[in-house]
Each structure stands twice: as C-alpha cells, then as structure tokens.
C-alpha positions as CSV (number, residue, x, y, z in Angstrom):
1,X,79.1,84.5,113.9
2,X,77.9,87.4,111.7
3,X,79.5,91.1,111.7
4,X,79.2,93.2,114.8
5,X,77.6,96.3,114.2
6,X,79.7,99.1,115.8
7,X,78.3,103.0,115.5
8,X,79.6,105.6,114.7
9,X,81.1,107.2,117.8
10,X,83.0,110.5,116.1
11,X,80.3,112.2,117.9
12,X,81.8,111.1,121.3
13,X,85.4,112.1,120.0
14,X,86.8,115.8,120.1
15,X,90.0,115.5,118.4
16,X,91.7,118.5,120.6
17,X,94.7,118.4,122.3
18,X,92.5,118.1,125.4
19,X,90.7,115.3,124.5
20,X,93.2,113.0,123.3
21,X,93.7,110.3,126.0
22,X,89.8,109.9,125.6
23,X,89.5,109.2,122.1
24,X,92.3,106.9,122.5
25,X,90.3,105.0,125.3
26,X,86.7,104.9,123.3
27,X,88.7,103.3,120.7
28,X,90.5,101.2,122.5
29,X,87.2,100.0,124.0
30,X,85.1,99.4,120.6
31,X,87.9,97.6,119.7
32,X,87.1,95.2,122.7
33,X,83.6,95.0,122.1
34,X,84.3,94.6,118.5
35,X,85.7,91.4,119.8
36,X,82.6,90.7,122.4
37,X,85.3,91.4,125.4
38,X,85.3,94.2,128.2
39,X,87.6,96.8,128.9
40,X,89.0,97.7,131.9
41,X,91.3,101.7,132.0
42,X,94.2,102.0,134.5
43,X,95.8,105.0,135.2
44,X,96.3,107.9,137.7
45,X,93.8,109.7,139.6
46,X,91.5,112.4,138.2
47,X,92.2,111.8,134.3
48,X,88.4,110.9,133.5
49,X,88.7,107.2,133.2
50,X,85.4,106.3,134.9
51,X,83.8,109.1,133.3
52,X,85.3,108.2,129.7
53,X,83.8,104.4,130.3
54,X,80.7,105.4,131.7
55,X,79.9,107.4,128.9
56,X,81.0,105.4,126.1
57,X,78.8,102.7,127.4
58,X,75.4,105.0,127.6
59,X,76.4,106.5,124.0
60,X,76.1,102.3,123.5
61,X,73.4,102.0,125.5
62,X,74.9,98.7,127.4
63,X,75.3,98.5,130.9
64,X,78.6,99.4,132.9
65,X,79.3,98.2,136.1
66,X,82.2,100.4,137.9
67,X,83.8,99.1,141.3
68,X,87.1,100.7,142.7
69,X,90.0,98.1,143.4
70,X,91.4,97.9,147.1
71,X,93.8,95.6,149.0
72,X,90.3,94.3,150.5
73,X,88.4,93.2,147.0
74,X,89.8,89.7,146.5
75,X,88.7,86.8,144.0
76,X,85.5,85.9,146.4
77,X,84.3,89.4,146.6
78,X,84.5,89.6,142.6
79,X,82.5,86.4,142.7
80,X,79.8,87.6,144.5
81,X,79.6,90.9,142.4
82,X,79.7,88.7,139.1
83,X,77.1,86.2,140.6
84,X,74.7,89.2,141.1
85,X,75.3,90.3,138.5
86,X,74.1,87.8,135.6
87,X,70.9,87.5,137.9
88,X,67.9,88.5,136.2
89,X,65.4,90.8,138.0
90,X,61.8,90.8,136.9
C-alpha cells in the first residue's frame, strides 16, 4: 500500500491553553486515519467532543456518522446502523 496523504491541519489547531484537549483529539484522530481506522472520543459532557470530530472530518471532507450510546443501543441496533450504512444511494 502506498503513503497516505495526510494535510496539513495546523489550521484546525489553536495552540491556547483553551484549545488543548482539541488539538490533542485531531491528532489523535489523523493518527487513526493515518492507519485507515476510526476514532471514537469518550469523555464528560459539554467538552466539545462531537463538535471536535465533526469538524475534523469536514476540514477532511469524509463523512462522520455520530450516534449517542445508551443502555438501549446493543450489537443488533449497531448492525442495522452499519448495514445502512455501506448502502449506496443513487
């Protein structure tokens, strides 16, 4: 397999105290897509994590699929939302 191009995402990345946990996660995540694999953020409530992810991936212009975890989502559920998910719409 040849080299992945990654860009340049410096852009995405304000070094301030502020912004520090999301630098840490956008790297994090081109690491993972470095290595063709997803990402997946845990952490509290309210500390950007969808938000972090949701922009990384339109600054990469792929497609991010979000879904909040509950006791209720079990492994048929995430089937279904994986199966419709490699369909192809015309």
């Amino acid at each position: 397999m040849g080299a992945t191009h990654i860009p340049h995402i410096a852009h995405l990345c304000n070094l301030s105290p502020d912004n520090q946990r999301r630098c840490r996660c956008y790297r994090t995540l081109m690491g993972a897509i470095h290595l063709n694999m997803g990402g997946a953020p845990e952490g509290p409530a309210g500390t950007g994590k969808t938000e972090t992810t949701k922009d990384l991936a339109k600054a990469l212009a792929r497609q991010c699929v979000v879904f909040n975890c509950s006791d209720t989502l079990d492994y048929l559920t995430m089937a279904k939302v994986r199966k419709r998910g490699t369909q192809r719409h015309p």
